[in-house]
C-alpha positions as CSV (number, residue, x, y, z in Angstrom):
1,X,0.0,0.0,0.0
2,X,2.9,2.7,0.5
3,X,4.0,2.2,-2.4
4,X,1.3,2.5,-4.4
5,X,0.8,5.7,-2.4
6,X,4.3,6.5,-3.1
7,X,3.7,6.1,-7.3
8,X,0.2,8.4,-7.0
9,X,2.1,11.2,-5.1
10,X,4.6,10.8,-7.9
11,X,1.8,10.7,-10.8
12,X,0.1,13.1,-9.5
13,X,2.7,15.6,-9.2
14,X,4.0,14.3,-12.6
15,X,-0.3,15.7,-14.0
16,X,0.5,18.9,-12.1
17,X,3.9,19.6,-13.5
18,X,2.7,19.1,-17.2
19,X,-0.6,21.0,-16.6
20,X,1.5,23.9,-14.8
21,X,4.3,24.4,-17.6
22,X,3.6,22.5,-20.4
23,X,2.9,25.4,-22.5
24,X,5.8,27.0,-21.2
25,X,8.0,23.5,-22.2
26,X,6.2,23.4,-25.4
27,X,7.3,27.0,-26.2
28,X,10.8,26.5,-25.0
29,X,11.0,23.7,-27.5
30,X,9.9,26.1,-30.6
31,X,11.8,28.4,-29.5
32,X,14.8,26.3,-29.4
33,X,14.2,24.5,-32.8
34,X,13.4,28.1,-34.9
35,X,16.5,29.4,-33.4
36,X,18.7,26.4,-34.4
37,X,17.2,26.7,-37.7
38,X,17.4,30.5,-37.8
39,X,21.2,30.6,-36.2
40,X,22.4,27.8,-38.9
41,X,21.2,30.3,-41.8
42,X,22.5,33.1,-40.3
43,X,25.8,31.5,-40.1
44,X,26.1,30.3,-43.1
45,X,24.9,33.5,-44.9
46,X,27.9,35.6,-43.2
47,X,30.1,33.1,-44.1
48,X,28.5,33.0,-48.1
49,X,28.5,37.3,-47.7
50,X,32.1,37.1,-46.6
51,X,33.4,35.1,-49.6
52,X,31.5,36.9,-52.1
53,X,33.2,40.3,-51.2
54,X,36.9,38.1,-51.3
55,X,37.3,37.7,-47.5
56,X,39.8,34.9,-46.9
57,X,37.8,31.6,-46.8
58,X,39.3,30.7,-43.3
59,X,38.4,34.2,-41.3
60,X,34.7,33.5,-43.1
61,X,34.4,30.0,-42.3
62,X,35.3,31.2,-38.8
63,X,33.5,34.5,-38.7
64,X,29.9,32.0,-39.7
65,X,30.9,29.6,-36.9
66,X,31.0,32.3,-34.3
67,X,28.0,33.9,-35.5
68,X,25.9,31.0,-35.3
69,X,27.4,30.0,-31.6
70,X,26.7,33.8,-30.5
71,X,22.7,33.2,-32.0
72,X,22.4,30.1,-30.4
73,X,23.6,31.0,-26.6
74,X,20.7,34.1,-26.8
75,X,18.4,31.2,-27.9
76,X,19.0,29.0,-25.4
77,X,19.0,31.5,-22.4
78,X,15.5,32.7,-23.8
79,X,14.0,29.2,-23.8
80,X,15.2,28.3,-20.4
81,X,13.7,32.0,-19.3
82,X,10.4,30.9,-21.3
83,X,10.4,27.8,-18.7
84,X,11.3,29.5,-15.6
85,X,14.9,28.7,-15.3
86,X,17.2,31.1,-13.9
87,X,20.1,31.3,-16.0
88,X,22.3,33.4,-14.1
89,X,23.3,30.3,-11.4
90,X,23.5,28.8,-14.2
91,X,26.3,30.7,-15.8
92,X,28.1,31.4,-12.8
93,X,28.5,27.5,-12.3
94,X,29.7,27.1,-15.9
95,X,31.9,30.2,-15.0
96,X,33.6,28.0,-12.0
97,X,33.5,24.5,-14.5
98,X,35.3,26.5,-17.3
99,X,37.9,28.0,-14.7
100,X,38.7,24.6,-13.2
101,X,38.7,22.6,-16.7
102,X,41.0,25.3,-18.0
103,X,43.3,24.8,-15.4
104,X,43.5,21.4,-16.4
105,X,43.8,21.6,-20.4
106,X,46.0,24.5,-20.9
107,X,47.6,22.7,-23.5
108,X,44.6,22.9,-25.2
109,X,43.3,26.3,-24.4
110,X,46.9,27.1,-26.1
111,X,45.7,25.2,-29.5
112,X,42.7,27.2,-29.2
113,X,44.4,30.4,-28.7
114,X,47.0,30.0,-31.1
115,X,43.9,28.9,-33.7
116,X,42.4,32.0,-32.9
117,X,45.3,34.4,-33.6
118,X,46.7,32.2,-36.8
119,X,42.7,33.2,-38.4
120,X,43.0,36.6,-37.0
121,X,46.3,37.7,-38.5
122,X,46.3,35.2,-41.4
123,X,49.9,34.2,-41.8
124,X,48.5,31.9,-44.3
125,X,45.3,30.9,-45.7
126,X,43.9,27.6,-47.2
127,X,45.2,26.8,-50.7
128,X,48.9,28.0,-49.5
129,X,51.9,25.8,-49.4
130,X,53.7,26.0,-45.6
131,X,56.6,24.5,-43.9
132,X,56.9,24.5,-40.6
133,X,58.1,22.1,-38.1
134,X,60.2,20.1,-40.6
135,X,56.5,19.0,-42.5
136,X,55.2,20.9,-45.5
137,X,51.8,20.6,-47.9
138,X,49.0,22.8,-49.2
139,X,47.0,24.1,-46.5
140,X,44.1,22.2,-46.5
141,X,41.8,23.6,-43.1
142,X,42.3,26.2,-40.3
143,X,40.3,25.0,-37.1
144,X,41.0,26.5,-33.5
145,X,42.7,23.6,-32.4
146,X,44.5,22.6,-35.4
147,X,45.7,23.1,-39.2
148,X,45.4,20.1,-41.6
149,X,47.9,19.9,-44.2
150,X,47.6,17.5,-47.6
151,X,50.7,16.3,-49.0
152,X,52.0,15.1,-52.6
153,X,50.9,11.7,-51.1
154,X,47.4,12.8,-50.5
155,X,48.5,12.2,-46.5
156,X,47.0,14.4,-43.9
157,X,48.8,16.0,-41.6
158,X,47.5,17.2,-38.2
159,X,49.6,20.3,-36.5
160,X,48.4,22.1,-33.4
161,X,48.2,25.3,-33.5
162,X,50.4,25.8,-30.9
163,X,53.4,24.2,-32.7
164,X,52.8,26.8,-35.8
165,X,52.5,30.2,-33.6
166,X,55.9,31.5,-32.7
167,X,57.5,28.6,-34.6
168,X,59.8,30.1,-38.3
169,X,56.9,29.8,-41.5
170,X,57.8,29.3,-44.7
171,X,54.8,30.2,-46.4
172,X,55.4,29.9,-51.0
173,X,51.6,30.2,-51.5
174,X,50.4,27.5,-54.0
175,X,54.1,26.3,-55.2
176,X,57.3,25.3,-53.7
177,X,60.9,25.7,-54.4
178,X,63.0,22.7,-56.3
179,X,66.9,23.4,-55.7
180,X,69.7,21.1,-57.8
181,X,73.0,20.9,-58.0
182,X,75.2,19.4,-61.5
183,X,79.1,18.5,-61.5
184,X,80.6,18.7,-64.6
185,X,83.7,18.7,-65.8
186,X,86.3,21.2,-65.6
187,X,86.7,21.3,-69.1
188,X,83.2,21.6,-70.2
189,X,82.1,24.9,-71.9
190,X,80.5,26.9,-69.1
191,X,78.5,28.9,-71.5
192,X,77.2,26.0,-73.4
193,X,76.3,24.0,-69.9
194,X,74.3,26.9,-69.0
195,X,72.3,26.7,-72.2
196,X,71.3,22.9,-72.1
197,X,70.6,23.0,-68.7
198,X,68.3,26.1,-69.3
199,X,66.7,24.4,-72.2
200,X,66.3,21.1,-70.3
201,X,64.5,22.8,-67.3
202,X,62.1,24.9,-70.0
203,X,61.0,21.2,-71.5
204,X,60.0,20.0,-68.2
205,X,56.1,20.3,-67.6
206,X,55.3,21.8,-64.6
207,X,57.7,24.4,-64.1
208,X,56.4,27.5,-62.8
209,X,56.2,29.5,-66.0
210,X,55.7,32.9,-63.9
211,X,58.6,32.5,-61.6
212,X,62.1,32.5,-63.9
213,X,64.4,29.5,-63.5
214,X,68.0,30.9,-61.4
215,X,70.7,29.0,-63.0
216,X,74.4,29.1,-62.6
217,X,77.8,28.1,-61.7
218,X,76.7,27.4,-57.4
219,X,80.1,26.2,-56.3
220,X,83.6,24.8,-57.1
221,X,84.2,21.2,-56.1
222,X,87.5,19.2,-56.0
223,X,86.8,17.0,-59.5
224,X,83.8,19.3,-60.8
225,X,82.0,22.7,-61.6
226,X,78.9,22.2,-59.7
227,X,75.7,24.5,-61.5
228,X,73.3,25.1,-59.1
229,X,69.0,25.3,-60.8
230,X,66.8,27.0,-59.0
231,X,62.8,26.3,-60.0
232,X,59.3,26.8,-59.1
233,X,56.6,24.1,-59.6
234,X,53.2,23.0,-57.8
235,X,53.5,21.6,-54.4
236,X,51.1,18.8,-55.6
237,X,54.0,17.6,-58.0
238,X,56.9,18.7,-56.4
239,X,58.7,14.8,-56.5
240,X,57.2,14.3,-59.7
241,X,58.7,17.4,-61.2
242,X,61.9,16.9,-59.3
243,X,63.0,13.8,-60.4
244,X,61.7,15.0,-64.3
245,X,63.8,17.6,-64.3
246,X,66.9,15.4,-63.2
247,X,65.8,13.1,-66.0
248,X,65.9,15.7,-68.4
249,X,68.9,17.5,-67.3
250,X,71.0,14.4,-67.4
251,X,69.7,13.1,-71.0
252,X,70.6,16.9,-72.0
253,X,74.3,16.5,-70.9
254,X,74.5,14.0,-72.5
255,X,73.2,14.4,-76.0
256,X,75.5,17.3,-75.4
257,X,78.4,15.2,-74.7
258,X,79.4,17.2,-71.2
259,X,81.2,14.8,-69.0
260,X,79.8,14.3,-65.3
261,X,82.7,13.3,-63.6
262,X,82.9,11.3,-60.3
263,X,85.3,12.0,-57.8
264,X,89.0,11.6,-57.9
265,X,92.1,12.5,-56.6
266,X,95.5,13.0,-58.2
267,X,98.8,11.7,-56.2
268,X,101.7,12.9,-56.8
269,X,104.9,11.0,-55.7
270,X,108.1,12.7,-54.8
């Protein structure tokens, strides 16, 4: 018998509570829904505003998220006020839980941080090609926590933020530099080296036709005249191009009949 006295107090309390406030719930739920719906359209309508006047595609990715985050905390503090729920306990507790858990993952309130500056002053922006921290690809996204490179190997490669801020950039935009180095002989015409090498290089598909080719004598070895070729080519293909170019340079030579010599020493008895 108690407990069945037990479950009516319960039931009954249960009618009471959903005569008392269902409207209220009921609203709080509408309100919630439109202003999902309403904060997802107004994200993404500052984010489609933003690229259409040529705003970097990161700060207006970034700019919608925020906006959409900002819509949706006035939402839900109005439904919970639509209910009867005091929000200000509320945020002071969350003030106490967000002091305590950042205390405990300031490595990742640093990722966060350093996300925020990297969209904020723009050192780069997706589509570049970056080095940094001995790795290098096209920039592929820009979140708070973390870049995401894509390599000539289609890898992905995850750097936090924090490793990137502070840290020397190399930043080439959509291409990246190809350096080489070619012995030849001492006795080869350096004028006509310079040529087949040039012409070589121009055959090569690939090469940046925007950025000029720097070739020249780089160095004096002990057996050889070493040329150094300096070239610009997509990040995408920078392997493939590389190893084309050597290819080509080294057939060139040869057609050409300039000797690559290998190293040797002369002795000399007295």
């Amino acid at each position: 018998m108690e407990e069945l006295k037990q479950a009516q107090v319960l039931y009954d309390t249960l009618v009471e509570f959903a005569v008392t406030y269902s409207f209220q719930i009921f609203g709080a739920i509408v309100i919630f829904l439109v202003g999902w719906w309403l904060a997802s359209k107004i994200g993404g309508a500052v984010e489609r505003l933003m690229v259409k006047r040529d705003i970097d595609i990161t700060l207006s990715r970034f700019t919608g998220g925020a906006s959409k985050l900002v819509i949706l905390g006035i939402v839900i503090i109005i439904a919970l006020g639509n209910v009867g729920i005091s929000v200000t306990p509320l945020i002071a507790a969350v003030g106490a839980v967000g002091l305590g858990a950042g205390l405990a993952i300031q490595g990742m309130l640093a990722n966060y941080a350093a996300g925020f500056t990297i969209i904020i002053t723009r050192p780069f922006v997706v589509g570049d090609t970056i080095r940094v921290q001995g790795v290098a690809g096209v920039v592929d996204q820009v979140m708070l926590p973390y870049t995401i490179l894509i390599d000539e190997d289609d890898v992905h490669i995850q750097i936090p933020n924090k490793l990137i801020v502070g840290e020397i950039l190399q930043n080439s935009a959509e291409q990246m530099l190809i350096e080489l180095e070619i012995g030849v002989a001492y006795s080869s015409d350096v004028e006509q080296v310079t040529q087949v090498i040039t012409e070589a290089v121009a055959s090569v598909e690939g090469v940046s036709k925007e950025k000029s080719p720097a070739i020249g004598i780089d160095n004096f070895g002990d057996s050889s005249i070493n040329f150094g070729v300096r070239v610009w080519a997509p990040t995408t293909r920078h392997f493939e191009t590389r190893y084309a170019l050597n290819q080509a340079i080294f057939s060139a030579l040869q057609n050409a009949h300039v000797e690559i010599p290998f190293p040797q020493r002369e002795v000399r008895m007295l």
